[in-house]
KOLVO-203007 format. One record per residue: x, y, z of N, C-alpha, C, O in turn; residue number from 1. Coordinates in Angstrom, 1 decimal. Example, Ala and Ser with C-alpha at 12.3 -4.5 7.8 and 13.67 -1.06 7.14 Angstrom:
% residues 2
{{13.2,-5.7,7.8},{12.3,-4.5,7.8},{13.2,-3.3,7.8},{14.2,-3.3,8.5},1} {{12.8,-2.2,7.1},{13.7,-1.1,7.1},{12.9,0.0,7.9},{13.4,1.1,8.0},2} 
This chain:
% residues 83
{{18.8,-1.2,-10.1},{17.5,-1.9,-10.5},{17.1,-2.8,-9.4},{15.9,-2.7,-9.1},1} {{17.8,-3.8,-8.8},{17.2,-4.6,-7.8},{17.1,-3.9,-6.7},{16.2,-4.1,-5.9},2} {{18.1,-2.8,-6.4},{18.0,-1.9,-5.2},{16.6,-1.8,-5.2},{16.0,-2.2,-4.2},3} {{16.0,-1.0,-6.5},{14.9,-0.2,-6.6},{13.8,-1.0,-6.4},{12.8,-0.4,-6.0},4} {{13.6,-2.7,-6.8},{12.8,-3.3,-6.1},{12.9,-3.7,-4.8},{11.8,-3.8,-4.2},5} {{13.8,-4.1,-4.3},{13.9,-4.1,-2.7},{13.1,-2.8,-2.1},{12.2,-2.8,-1.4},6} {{13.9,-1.7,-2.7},{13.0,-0.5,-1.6},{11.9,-0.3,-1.9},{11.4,0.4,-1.2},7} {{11.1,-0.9,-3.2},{9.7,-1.1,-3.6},{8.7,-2.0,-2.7},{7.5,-1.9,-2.2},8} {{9.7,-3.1,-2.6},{8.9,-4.3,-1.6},{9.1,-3.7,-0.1},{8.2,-4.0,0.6},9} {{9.9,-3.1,0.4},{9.8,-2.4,1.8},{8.9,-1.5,1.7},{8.1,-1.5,2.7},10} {{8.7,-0.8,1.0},{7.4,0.3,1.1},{6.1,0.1,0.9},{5.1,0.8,1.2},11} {{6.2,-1.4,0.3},{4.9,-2.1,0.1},{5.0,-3.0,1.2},{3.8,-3.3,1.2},12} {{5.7,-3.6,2.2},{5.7,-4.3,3.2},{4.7,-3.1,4.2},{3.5,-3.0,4.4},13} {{5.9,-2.3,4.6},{5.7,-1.3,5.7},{3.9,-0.6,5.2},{3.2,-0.5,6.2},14} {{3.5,-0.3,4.2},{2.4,0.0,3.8},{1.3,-0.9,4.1},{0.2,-0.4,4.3},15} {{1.5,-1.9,4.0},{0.9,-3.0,4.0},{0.7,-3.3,5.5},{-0.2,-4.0,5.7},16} {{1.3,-3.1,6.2},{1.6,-3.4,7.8},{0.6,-2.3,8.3},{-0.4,-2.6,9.0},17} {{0.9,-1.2,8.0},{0.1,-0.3,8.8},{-1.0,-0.2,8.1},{-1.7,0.6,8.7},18} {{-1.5,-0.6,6.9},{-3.1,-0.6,6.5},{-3.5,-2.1,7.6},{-4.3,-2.2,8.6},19} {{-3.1,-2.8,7.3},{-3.2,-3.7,8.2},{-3.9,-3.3,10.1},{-5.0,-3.6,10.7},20} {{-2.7,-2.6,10.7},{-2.8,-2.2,11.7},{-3.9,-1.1,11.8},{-4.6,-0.9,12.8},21} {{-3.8,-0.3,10.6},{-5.5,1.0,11.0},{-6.7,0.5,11.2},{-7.5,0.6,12.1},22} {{-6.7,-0.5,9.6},{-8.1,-1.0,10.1},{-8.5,-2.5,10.7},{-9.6,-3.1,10.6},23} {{-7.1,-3.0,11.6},{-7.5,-3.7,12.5},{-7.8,-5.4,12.1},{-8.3,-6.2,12.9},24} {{-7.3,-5.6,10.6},{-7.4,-6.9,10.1},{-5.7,-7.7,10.2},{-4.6,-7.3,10.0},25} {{-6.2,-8.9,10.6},{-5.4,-9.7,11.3},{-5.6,-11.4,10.5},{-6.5,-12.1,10.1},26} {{-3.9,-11.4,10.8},{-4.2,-13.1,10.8},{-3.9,-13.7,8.9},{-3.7,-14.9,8.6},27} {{-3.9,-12.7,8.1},{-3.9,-12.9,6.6},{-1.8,-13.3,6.2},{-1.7,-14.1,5.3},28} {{-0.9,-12.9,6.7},{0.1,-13.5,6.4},{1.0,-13.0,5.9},{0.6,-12.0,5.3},29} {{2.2,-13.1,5.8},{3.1,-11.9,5.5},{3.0,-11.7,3.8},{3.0,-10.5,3.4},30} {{3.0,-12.9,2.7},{2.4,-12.7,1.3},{1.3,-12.0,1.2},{1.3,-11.3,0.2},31} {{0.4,-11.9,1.9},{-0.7,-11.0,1.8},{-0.2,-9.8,2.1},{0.0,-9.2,1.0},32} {{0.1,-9.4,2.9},{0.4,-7.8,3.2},{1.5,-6.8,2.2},{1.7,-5.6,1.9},33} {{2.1,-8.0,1.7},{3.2,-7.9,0.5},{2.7,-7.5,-0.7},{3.2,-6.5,-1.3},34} {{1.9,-8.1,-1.1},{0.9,-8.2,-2.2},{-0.3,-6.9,-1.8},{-0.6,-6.2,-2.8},35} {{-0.9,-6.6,-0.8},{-1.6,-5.2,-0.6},{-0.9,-4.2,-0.5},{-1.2,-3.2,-1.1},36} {{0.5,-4.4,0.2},{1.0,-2.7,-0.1},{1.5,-2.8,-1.3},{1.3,-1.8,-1.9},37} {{2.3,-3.9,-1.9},{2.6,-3.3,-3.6},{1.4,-2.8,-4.5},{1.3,-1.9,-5.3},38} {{0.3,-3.8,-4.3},{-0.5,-3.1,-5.0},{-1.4,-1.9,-4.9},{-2.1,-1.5,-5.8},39} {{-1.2,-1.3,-3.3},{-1.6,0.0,-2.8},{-0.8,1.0,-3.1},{-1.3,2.1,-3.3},40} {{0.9,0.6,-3.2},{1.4,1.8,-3.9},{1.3,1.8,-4.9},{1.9,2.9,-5.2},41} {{0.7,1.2,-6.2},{0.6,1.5,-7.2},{-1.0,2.1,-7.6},{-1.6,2.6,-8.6},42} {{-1.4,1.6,-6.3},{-2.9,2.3,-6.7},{-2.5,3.8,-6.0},{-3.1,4.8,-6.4},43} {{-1.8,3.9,-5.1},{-1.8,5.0,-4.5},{-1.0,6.2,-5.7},{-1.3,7.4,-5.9},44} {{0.0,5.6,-6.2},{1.0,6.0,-7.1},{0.1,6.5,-8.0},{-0.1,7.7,-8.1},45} {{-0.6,5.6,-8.9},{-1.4,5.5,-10.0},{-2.6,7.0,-9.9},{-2.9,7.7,-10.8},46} {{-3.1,7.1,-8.3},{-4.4,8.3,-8.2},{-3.2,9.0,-8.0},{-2.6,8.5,-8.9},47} {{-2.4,9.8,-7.5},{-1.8,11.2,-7.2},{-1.0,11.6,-8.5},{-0.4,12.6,-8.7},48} {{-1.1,10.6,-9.4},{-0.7,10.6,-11.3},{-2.0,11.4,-11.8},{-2.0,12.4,-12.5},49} {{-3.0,10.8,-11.2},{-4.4,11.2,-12.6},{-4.7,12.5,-11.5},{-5.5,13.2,-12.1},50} {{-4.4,12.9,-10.3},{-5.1,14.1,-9.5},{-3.8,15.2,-9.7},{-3.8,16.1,-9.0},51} {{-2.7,15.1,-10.6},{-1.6,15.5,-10.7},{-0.8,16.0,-9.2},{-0.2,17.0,-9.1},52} {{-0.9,15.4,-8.5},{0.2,15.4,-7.2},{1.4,14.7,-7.4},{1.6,13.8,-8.3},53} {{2.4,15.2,-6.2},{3.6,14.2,-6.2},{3.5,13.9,-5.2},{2.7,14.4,-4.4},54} {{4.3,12.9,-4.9},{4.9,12.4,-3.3},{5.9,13.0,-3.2},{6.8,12.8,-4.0},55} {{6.2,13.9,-1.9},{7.3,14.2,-1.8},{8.6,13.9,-0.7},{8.4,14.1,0.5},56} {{9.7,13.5,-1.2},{10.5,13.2,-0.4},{10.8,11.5,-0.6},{10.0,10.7,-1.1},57} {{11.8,11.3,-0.2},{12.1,9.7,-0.6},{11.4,8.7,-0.1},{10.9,7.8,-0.9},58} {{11.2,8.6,1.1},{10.5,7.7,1.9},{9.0,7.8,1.8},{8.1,7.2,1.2},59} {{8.9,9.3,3.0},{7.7,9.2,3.7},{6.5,9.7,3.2},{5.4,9.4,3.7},60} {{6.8,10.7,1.9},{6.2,10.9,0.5},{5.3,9.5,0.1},{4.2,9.3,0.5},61} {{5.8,8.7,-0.5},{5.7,7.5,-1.2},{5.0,6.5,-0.3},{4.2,5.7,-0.7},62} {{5.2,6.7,1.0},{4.4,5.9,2.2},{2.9,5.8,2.4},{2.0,5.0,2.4},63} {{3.0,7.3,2.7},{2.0,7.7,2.5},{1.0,8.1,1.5},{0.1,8.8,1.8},64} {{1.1,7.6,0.3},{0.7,7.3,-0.8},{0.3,5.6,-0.7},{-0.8,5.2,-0.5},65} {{1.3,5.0,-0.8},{1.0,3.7,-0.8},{0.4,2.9,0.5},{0.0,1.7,0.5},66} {{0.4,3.9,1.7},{-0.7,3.5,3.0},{-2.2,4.1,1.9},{-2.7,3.4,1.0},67} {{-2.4,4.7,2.0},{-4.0,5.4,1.2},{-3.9,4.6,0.1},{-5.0,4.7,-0.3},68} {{-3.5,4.0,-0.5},{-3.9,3.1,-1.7},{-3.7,1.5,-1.0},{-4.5,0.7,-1.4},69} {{-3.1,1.2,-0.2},{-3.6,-0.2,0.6},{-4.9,-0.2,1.7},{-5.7,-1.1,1.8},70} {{-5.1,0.8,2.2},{-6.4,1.4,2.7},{-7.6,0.9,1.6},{-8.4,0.1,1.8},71} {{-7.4,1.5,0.5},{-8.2,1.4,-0.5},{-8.5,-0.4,-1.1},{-9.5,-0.9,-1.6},72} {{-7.6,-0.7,-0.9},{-7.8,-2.2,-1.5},{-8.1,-3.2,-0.3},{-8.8,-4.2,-0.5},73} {{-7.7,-3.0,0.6},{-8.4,-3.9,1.9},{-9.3,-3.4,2.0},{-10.1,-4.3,1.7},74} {{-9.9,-2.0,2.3},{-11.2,-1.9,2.3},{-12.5,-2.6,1.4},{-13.6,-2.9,1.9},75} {{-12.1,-2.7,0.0},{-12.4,-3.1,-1.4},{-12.9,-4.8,-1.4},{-13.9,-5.4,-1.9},76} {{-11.4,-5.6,-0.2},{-11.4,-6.9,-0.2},{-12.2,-7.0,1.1},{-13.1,-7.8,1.2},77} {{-12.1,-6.3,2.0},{-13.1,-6.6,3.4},{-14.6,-6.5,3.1},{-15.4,-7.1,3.8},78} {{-15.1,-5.6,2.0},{-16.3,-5.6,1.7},{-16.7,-6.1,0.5},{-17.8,-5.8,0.1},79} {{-15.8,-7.0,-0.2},{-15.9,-8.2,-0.9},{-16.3,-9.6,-0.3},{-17.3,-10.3,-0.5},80} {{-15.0,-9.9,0.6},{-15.7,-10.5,1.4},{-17.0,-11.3,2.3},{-17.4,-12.4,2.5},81} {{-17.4,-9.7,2.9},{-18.7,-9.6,3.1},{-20.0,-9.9,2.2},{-20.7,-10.8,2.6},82} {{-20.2,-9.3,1.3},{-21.1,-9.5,1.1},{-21.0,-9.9,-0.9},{-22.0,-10.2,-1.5},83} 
């Protein structure tokens, strides 16, 4: 059980890092990035549920899910932001 949140918060770290890094926003803090990839893998988790996909494979499955759902919510918060 704590295993399974640690490797939850790494994949939401690492998720969070490289949404970070694609679209080039900087400077927000390591709580922040923590807080976008958990909540991008569960947005990411949550659409490949309602589009019936899986992730496949332990890691890089799930990564890539949870990068495309942090994608989604920085984009969401950058153009909140804005305007």
């Amino acid at each position: 059980m704590v295993m399974d949140i640690l490797i939850f918060l790494m994949v939401g770290l690492t998720a969070g890092v490289l949404a970070g890094l694609i679209t080039h926003e900087r400077g927000q803090g390591l709580v922040w990035v923590v807080i976008l990839g958990v909540v991008g893998a569960l947005l990411g988790g949550l659409s490949l549920d309602l589009l019936e996909l899986r992730a496949r494979g332990d890691f890089v499955g799930p990564l890539l899910a949870s990068v495309a759902g942090s994608l989604i919510v920085l984009l969401i918060t950058v153009f909140a932001r804005r305007g």
